[in-house]
Chimera marker file (.cmm) of the C-alpha trace (Angstrom):
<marker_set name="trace">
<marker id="1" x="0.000" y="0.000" z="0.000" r="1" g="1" b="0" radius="0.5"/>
<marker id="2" x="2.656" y="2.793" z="0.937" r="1" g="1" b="0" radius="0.5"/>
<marker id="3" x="3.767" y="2.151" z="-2.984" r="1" g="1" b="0" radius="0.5"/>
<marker id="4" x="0.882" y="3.264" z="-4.132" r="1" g="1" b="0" radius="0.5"/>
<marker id="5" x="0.536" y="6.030" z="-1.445" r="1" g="1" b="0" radius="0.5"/>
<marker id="6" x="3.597" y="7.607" z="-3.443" r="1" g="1" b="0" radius="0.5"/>
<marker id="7" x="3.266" y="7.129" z="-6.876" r="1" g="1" b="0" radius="0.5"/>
<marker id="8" x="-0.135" y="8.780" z="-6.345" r="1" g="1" b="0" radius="0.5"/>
<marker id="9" x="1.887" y="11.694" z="-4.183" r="1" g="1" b="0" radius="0.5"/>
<marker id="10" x="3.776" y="12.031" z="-7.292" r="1" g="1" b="0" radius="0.5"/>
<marker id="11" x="1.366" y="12.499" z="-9.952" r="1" g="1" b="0" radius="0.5"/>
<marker id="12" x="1.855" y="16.164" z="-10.951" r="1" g="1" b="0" radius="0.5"/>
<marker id="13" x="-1.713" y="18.195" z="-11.356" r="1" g="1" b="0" radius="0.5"/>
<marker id="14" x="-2.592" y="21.868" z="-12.860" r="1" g="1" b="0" radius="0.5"/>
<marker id="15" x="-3.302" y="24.575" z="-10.834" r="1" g="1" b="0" radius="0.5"/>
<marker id="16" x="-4.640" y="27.908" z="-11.771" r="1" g="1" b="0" radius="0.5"/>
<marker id="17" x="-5.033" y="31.474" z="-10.088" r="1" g="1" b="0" radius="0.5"/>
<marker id="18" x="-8.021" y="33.134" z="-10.744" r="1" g="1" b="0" radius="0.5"/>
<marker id="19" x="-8.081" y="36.218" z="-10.864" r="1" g="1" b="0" radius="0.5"/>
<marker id="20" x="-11.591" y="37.014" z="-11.668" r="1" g="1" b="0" radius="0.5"/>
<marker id="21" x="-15.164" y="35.878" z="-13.281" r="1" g="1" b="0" radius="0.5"/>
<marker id="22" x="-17.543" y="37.736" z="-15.777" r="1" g="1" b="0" radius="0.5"/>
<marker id="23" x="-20.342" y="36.547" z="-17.982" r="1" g="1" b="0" radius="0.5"/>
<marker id="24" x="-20.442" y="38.367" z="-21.226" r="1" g="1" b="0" radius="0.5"/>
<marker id="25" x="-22.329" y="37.805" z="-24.441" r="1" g="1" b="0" radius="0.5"/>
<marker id="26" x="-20.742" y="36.003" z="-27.311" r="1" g="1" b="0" radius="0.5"/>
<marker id="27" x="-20.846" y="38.737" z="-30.022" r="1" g="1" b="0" radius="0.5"/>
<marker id="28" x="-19.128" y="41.354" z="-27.223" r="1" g="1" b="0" radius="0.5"/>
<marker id="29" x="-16.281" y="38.536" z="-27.391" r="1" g="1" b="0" radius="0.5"/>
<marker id="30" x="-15.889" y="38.475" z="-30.755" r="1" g="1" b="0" radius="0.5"/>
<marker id="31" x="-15.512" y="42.024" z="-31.063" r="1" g="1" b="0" radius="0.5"/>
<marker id="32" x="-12.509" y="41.592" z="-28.919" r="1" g="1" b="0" radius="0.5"/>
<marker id="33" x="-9.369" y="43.063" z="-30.866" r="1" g="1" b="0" radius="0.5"/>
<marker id="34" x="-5.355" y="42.613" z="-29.521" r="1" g="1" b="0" radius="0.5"/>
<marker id="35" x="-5.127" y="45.916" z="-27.163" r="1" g="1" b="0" radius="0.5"/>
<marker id="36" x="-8.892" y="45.724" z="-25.851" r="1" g="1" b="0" radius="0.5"/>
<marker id="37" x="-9.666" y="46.006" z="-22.320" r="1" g="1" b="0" radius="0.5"/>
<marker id="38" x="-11.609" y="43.793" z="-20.134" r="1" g="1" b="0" radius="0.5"/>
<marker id="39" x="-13.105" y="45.364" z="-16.793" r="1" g="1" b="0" radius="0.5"/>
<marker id="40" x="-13.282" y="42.251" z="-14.169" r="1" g="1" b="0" radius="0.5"/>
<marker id="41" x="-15.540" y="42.795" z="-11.390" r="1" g="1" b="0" radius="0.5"/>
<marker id="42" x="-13.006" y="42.458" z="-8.882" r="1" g="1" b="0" radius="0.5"/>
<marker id="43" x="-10.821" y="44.720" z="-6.476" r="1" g="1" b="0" radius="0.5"/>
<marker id="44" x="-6.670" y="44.715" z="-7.487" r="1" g="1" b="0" radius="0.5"/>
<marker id="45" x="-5.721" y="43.990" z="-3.859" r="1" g="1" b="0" radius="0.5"/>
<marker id="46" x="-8.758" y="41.392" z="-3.495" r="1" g="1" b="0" radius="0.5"/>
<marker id="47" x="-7.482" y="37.383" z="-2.658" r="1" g="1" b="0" radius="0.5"/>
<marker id="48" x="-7.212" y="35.234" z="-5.877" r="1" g="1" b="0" radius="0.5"/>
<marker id="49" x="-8.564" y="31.637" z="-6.012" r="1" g="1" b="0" radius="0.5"/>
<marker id="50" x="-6.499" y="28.896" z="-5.798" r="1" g="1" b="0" radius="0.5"/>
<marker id="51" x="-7.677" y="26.550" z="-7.761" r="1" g="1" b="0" radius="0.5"/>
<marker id="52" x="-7.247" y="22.706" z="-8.679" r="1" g="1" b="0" radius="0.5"/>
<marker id="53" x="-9.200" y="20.930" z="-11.753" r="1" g="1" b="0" radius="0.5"/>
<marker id="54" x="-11.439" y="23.712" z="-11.813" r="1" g="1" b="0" radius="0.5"/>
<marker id="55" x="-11.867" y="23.224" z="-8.165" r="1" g="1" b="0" radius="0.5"/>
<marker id="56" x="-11.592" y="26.284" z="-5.666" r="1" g="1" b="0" radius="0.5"/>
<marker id="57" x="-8.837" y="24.386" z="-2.436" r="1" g="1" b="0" radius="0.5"/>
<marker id="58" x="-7.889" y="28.079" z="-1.512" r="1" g="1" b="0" radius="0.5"/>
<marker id="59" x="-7.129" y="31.927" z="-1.754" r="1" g="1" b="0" radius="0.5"/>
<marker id="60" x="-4.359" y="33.536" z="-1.975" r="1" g="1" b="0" radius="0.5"/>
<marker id="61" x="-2.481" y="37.354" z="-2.681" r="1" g="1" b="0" radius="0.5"/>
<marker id="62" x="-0.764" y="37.505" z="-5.601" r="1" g="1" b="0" radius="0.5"/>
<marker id="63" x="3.004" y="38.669" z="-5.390" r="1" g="1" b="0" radius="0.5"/>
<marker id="64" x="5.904" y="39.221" z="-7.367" r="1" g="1" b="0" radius="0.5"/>
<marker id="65" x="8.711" y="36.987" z="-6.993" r="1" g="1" b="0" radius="0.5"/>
<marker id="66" x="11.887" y="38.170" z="-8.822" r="1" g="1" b="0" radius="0.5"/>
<marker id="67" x="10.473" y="38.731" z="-12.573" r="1" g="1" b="0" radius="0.5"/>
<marker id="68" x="7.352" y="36.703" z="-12.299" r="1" g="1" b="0" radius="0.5"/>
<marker id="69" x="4.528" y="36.472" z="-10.319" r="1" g="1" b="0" radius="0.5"/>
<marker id="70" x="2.796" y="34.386" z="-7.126" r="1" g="1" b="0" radius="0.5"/>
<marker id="71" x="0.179" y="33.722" z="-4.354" r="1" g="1" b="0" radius="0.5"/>
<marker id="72" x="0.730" y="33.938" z="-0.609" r="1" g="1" b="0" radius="0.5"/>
<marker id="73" x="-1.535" y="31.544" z="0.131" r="1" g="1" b="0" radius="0.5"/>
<marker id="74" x="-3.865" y="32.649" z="2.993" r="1" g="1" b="0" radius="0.5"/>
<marker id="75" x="-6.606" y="30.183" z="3.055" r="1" g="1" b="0" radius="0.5"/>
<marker id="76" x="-6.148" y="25.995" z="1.864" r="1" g="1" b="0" radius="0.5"/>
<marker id="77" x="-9.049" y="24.081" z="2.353" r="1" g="1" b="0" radius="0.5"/>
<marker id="78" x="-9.101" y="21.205" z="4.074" r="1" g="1" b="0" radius="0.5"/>
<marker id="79" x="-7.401" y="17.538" z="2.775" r="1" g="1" b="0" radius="0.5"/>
<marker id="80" x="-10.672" y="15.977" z="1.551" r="1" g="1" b="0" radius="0.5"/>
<marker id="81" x="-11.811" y="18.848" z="-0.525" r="1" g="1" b="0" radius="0.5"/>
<marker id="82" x="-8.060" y="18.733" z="-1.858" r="1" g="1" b="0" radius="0.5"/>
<marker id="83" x="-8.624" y="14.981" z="-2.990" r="1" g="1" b="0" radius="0.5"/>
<marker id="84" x="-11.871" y="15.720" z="-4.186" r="1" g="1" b="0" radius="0.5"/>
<marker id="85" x="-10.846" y="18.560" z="-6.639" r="1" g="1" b="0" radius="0.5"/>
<marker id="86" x="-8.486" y="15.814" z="-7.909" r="1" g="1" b="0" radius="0.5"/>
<marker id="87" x="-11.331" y="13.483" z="-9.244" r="1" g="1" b="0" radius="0.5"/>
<marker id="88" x="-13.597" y="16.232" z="-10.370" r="1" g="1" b="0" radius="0.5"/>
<marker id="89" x="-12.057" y="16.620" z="-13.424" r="1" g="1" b="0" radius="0.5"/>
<marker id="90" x="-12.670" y="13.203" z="-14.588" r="1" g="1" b="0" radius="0.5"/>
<marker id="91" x="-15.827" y="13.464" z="-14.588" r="1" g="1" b="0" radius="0.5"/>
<marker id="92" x="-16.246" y="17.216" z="-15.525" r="1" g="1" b="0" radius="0.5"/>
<marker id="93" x="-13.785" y="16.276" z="-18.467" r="1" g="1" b="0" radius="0.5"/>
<marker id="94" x="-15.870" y="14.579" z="-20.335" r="1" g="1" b="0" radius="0.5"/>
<marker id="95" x="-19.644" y="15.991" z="-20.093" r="1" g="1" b="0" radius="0.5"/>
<marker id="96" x="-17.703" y="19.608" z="-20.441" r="1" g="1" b="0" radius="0.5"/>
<marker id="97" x="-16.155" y="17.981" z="-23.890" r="1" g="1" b="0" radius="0.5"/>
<marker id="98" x="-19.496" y="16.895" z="-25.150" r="1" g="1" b="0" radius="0.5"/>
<marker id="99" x="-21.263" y="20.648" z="-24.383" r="1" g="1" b="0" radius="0.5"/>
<marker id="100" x="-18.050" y="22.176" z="-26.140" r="1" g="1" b="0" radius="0.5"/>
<marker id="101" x="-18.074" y="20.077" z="-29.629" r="1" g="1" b="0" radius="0.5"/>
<marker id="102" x="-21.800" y="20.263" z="-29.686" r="1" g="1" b="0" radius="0.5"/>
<marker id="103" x="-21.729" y="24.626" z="-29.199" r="1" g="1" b="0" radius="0.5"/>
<marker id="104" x="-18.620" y="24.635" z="-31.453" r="1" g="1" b="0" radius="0.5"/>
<marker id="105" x="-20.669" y="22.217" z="-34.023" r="1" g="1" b="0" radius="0.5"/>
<marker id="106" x="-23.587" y="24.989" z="-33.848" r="1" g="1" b="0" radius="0.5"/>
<marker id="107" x="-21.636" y="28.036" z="-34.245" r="1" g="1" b="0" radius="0.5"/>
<marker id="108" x="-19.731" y="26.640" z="-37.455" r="1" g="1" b="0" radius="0.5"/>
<marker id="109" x="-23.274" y="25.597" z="-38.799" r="1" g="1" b="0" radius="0.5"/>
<marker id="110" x="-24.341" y="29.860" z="-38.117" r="1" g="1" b="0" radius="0.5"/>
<marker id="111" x="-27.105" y="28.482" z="-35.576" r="1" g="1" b="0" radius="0.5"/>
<link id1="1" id2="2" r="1" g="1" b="0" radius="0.2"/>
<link id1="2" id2="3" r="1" g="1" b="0" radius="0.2"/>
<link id1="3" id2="4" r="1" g="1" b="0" radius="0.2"/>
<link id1="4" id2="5" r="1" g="1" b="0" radius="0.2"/>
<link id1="5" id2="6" r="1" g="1" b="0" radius="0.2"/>
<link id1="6" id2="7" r="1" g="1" b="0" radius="0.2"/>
<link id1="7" id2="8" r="1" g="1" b="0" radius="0.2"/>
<link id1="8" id2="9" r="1" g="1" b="0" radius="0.2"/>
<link id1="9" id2="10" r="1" g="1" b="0" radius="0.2"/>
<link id1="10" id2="11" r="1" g="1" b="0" radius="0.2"/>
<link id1="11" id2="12" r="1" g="1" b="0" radius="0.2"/>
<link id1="12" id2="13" r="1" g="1" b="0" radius="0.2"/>
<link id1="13" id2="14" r="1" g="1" b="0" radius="0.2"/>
<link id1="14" id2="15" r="1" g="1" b="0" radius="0.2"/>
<link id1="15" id2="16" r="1" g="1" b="0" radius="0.2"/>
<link id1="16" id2="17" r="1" g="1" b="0" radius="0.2"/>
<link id1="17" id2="18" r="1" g="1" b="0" radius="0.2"/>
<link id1="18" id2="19" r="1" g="1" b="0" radius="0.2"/>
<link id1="19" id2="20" r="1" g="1" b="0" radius="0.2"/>
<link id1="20" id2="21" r="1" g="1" b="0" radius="0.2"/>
<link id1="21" id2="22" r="1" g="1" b="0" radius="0.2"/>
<link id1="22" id2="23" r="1" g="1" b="0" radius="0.2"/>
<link id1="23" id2="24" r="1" g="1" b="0" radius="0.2"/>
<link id1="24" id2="25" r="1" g="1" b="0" radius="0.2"/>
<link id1="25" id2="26" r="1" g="1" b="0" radius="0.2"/>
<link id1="26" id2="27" r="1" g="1" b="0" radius="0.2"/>
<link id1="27" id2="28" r="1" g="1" b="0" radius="0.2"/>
<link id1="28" id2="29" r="1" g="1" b="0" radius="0.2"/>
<link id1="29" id2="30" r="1" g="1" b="0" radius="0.2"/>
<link id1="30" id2="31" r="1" g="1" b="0" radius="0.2"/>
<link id1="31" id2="32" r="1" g="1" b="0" radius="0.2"/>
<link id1="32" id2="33" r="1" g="1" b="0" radius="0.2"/>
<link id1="33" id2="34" r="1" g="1" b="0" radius="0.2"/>
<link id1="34" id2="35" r="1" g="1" b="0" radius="0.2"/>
<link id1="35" id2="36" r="1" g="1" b="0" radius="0.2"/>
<link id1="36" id2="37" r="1" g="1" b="0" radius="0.2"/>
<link id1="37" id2="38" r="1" g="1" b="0" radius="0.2"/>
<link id1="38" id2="39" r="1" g="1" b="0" radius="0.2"/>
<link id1="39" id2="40" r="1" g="1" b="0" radius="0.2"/>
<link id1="40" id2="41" r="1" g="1" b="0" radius="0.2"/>
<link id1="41" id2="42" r="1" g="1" b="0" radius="0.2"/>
<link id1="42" id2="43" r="1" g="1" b="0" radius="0.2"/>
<link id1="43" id2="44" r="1" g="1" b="0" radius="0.2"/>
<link id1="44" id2="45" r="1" g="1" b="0" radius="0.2"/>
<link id1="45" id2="46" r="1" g="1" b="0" radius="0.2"/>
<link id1="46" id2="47" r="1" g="1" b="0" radius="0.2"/>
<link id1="47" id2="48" r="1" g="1" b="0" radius="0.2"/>
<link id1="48" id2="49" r="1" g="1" b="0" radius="0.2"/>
<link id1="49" id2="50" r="1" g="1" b="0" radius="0.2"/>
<link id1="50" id2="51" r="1" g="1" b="0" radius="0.2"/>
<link id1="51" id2="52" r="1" g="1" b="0" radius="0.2"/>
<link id1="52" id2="53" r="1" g="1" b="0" radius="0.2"/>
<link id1="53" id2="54" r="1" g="1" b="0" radius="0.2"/>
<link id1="54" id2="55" r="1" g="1" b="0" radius="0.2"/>
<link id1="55" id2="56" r="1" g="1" b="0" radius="0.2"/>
<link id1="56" id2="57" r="1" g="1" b="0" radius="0.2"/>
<link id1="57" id2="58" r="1" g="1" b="0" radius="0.2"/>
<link id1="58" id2="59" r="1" g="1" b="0" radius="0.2"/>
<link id1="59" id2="60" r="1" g="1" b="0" radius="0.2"/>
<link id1="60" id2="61" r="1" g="1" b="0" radius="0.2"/>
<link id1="61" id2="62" r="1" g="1" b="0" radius="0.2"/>
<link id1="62" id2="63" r="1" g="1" b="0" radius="0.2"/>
<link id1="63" id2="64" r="1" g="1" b="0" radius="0.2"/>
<link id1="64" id2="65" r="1" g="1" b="0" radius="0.2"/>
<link id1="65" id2="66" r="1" g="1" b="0" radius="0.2"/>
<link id1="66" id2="67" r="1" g="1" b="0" radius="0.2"/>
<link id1="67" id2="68" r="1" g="1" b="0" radius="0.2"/>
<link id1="68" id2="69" r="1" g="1" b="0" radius="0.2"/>
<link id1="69" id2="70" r="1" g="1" b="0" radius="0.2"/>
<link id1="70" id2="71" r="1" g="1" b="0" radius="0.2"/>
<link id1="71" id2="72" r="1" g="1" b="0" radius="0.2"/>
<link id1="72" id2="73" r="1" g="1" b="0" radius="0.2"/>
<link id1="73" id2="74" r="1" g="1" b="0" radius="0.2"/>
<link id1="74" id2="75" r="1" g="1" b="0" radius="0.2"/>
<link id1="75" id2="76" r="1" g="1" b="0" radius="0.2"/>
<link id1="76" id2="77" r="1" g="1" b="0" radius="0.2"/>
<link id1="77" id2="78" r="1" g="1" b="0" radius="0.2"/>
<link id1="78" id2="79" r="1" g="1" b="0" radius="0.2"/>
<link id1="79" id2="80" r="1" g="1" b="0" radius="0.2"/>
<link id1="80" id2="81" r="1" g="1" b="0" radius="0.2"/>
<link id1="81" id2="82" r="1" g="1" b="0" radius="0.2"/>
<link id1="82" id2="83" r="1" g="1" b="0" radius="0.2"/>
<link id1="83" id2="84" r="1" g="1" b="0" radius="0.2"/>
<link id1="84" id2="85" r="1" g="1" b="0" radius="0.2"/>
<link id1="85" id2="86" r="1" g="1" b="0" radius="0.2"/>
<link id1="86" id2="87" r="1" g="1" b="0" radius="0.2"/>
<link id1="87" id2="88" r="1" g="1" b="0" radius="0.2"/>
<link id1="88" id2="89" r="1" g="1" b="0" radius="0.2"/>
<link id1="89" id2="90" r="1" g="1" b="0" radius="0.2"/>
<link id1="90" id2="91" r="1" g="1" b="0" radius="0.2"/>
<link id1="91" id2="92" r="1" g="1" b="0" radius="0.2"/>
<link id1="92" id2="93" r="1" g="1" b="0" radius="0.2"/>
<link id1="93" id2="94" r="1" g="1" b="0" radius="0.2"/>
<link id1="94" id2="95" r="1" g="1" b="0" radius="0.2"/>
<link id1="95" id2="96" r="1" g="1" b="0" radius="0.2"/>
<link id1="96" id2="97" r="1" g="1" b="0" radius="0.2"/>
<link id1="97" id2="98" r="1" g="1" b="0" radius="0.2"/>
<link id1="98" id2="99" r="1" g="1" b="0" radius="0.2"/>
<link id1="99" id2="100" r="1" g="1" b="0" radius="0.2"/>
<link id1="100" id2="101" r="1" g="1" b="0" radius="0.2"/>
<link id1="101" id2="102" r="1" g="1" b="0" radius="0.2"/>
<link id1="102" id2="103" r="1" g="1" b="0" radius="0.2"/>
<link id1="103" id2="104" r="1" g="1" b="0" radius="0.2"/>
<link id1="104" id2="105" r="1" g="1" b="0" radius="0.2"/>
<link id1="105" id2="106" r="1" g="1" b="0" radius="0.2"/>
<link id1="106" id2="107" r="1" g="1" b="0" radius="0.2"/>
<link id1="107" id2="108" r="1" g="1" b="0" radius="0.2"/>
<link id1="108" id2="109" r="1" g="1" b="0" radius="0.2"/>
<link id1="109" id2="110" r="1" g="1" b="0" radius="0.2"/>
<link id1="110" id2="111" r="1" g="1" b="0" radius="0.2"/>
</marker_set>
């Protein structure tokens, strides 16, 4: 068992920062030109999410660390929600693949 308590402890996962969240409409994104300007509704000195899978574990501040930037992490939820942010992309993977091909299918059709 403690074998396969490490090679799981060693499979590497994504993470993400996000920084923000807004709904637009689809013909405001397509407008979208290199040098435009999107307004998130959120504060510059406001925590990030930590995220894993697509899976909030956490907040954070962002920070610059030599030339590039990080989170001080502030909040980390707690071990099972960890876990469980690991599996949820299995399952999100492939219903969020279906929805994708099917509204990609629709727009190259002009529907």
């Amino acid at each position: 068992m403690p074998s396969n308590l490490q090679q799981i402890l060693a499979i590497e996962v994504p993470i993400m920062v996000r920084v923000a969240e807004r709904t637009i409409r689809v013909d405001e994104f397509m407008s979208w030109v290199p040098g435009a300007i999107i307004e998130l509704p959120k504060n510059a000195d406001a925590e990030l999410d930590l995220m894993v899978n697509n899976c909030a574990i956490g907040q954070g501040l962002a920070v610059k660390v030599g030339e590039n930037f990080g989170i001080r992490i502030t909040y980390i939820g707690d071990i099972q929600r960890r876990v469980a942010a690991l599996n949820a992309e299995a399952a999100a993977a492939s219903a969020a693949d279906a929805e994708a091909e099917a509204l990609a299918a629709q727009m190259l059709a002009g529907q």
